[in-house]
C-alpha positions in Angstrom: 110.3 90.6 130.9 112.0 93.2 133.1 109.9 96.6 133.8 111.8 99.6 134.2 109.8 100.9 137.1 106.0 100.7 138.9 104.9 103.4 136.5 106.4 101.7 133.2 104.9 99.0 134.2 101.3 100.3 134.5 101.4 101.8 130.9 102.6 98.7 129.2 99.5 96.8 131.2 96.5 99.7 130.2 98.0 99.1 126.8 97.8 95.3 127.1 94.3 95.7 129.0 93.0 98.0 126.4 93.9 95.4 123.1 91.9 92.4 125.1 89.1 94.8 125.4 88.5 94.4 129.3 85.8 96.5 130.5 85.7 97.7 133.8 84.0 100.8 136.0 87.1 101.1 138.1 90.6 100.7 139.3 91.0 99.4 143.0 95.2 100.0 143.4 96.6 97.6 146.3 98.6 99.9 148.5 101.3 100.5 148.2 102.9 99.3 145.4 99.9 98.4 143.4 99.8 102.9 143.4 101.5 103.9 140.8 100.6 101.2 138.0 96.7 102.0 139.1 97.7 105.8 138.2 98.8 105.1 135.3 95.4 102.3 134.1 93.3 105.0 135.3 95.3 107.7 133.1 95.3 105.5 130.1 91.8 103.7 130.2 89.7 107.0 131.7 88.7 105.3 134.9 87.9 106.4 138.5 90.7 105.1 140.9 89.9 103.5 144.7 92.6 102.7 147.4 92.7 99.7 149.0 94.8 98.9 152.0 95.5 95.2 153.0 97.8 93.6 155.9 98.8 89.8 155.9 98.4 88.1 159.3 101.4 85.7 160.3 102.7 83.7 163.1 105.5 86.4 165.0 108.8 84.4 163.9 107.3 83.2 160.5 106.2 86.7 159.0 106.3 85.4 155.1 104.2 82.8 155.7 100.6 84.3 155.5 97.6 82.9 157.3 95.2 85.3 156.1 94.6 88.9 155.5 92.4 91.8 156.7 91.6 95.1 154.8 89.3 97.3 156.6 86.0 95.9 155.9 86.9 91.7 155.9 89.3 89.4 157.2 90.0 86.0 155.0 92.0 83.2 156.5 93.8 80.8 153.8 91.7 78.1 152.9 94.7 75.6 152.6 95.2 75.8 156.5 92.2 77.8 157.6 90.4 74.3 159.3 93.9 72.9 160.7 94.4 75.6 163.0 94.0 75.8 166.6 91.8 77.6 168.3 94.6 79.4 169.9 95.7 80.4 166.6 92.4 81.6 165.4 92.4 83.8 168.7 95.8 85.3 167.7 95.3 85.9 164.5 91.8 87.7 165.0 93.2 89.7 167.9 95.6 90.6 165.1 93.5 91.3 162.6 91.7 94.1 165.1 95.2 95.8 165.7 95.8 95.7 161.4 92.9 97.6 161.1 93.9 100.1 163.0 97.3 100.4 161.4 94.9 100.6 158.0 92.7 103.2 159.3 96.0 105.6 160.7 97.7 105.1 157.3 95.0 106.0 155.1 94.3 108.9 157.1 97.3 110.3 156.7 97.2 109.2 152.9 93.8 111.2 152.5 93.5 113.4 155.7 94.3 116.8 153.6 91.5 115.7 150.6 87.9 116.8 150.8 85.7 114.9 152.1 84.0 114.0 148.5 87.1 112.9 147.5 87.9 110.9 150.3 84.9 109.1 149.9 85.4 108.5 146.0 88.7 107.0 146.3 87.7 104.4 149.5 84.4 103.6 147.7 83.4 100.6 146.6 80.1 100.8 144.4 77.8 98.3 144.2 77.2 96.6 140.9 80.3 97.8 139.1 83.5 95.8 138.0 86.8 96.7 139.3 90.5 96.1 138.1 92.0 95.0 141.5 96.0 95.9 140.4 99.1 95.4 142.5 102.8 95.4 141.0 102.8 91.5 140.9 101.4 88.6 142.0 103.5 86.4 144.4 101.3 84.3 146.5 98.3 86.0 145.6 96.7 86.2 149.5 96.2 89.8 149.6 95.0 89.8 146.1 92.3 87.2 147.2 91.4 89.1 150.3 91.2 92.2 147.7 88.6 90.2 145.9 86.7 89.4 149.0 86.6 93.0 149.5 85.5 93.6 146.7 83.2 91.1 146.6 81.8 92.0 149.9 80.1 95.3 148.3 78.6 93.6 146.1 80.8 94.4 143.4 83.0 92.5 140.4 86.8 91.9 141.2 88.7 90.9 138.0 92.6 91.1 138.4 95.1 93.0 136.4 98.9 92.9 137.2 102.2 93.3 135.4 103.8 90.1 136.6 102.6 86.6 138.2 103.5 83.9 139.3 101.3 80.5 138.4 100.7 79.4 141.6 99.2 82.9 142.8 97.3 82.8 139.1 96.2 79.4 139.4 94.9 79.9 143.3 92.7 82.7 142.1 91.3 81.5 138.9 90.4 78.3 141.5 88.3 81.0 143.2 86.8 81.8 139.8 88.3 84.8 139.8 90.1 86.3 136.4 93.6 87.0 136.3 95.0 89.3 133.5 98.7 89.8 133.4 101.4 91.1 130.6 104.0 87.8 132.2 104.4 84.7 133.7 107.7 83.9 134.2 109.6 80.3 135.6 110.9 80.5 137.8 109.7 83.3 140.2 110.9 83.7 143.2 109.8 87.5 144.0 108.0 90.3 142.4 111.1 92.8 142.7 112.9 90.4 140.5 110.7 91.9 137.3 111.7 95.2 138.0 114.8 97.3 137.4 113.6 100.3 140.2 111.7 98.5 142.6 111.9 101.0 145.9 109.4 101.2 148.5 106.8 103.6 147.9 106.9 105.5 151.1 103.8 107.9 152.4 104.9 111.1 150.8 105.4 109.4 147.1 101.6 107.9 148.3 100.5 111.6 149.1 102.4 112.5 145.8 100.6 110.1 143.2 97.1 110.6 144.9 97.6 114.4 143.9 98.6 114.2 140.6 95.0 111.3 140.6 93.2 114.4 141.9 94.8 117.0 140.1 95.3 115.4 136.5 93.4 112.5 135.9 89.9 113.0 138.2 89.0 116.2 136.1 89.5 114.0 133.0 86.3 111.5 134.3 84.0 114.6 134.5 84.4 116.4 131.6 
């Protein structure tokens, strides 16, 4: 399956979502890609939408390799290396970590900065008790999705997983954590999410600014009335 674009590919999964009859409270979108197909599952399915910012931590020189992840609550380390690393290493990448927050806090400042302050707190929420559709643009390796779910997890809350495209070894590493995966494809062989998609462009801070107003100004006023 090839997806036209981010967007394109959010319809086709609220449409896919909506005939398994998954029930959820929420949509978490992984920024920044995971944006515009949460836009379009909280359009389509009537649900509130969250942001959720995460940052892989690598070795410098080895930057696709992840180690772990760190959103702005948690910081996961991957547990198929996590007890083989030095101590060195473990120093690193928490002195890491601390400098990724603060890239995570700037960005979704200047994401949300101009929102009120009820809104601000609605889209970085994470309630307690309530399930959530954690959604990116595809699953790859599936490490940020995972420390997603922690996140997630961490408020005492109910990740389940909803993405366009995966590949099985992210699928199969999460469902390992008991975690449920729902996806439109699987494809063999995979090699990289931008692969699945015709228009796959970085979404850059003023399309970011751009989607979370049309949230605010189309779909919010939907949840209320």
């Amino acid at each position: 399956m090839l997806f036209p674009d981010r967007r394109e590919a959010g319809i086709i999964l609220a449409k896919h979502l909506e005939r398994e009859g998954v029930q959820a409270d929420g949509v978490v979108a992984l920024m920044r890609g995971g944006l515009p197909v949460a836009l379009e599952i909280a359009r389509h399915l009537k649900l509130p939408l969250k942001i959720l910012t995460v940052r892989k931590l690598s070795l410098p020189g080895n930057e696709e390799y992840a180690l772990g992840a760190v959103t702005r609550d948690i910081l996961i380390l991957n547990p198929d290396v996590k007890d083989q690393l030095p101590d060195d290493v473990k120093a690193y990448l928490l002195s890491l970590a601390r400098r990724k927050r603060g890239e995570i806090a700037e960005r979704e400042h200047a994401w949300l900065h101009h929102f009120p302050g009820d809104v601000r707190d609605q889209l970085l929420t994470i309630q307690p008790g309530k399930t959530y559709l954690l959604v990116d643009d595809g699953l790859a390796t599936g490490t940020s999705m995972l420390a997603a779910a922690e996140h997630v997890t961490h408020h005492e809350a109910t990740p389940l997983v909803a993405v366009p495209v995966t590949s099985r070894d992210a699928y199969e590493r999460l469902e390992g954590r008991f975690i449920r995966v729902v996806y439109t494809a699987m494809p063999e062989p995979f090699y990289a999410v931008g692969q699945f998609y015709e228009d796959f462009h970085q979404v850059e801070d003023d399309e970011v600014r751009e989607l979370l107003e049309e949230y605010v100004r189309e779909v919010l006023p939907s949840l209320h009335g």
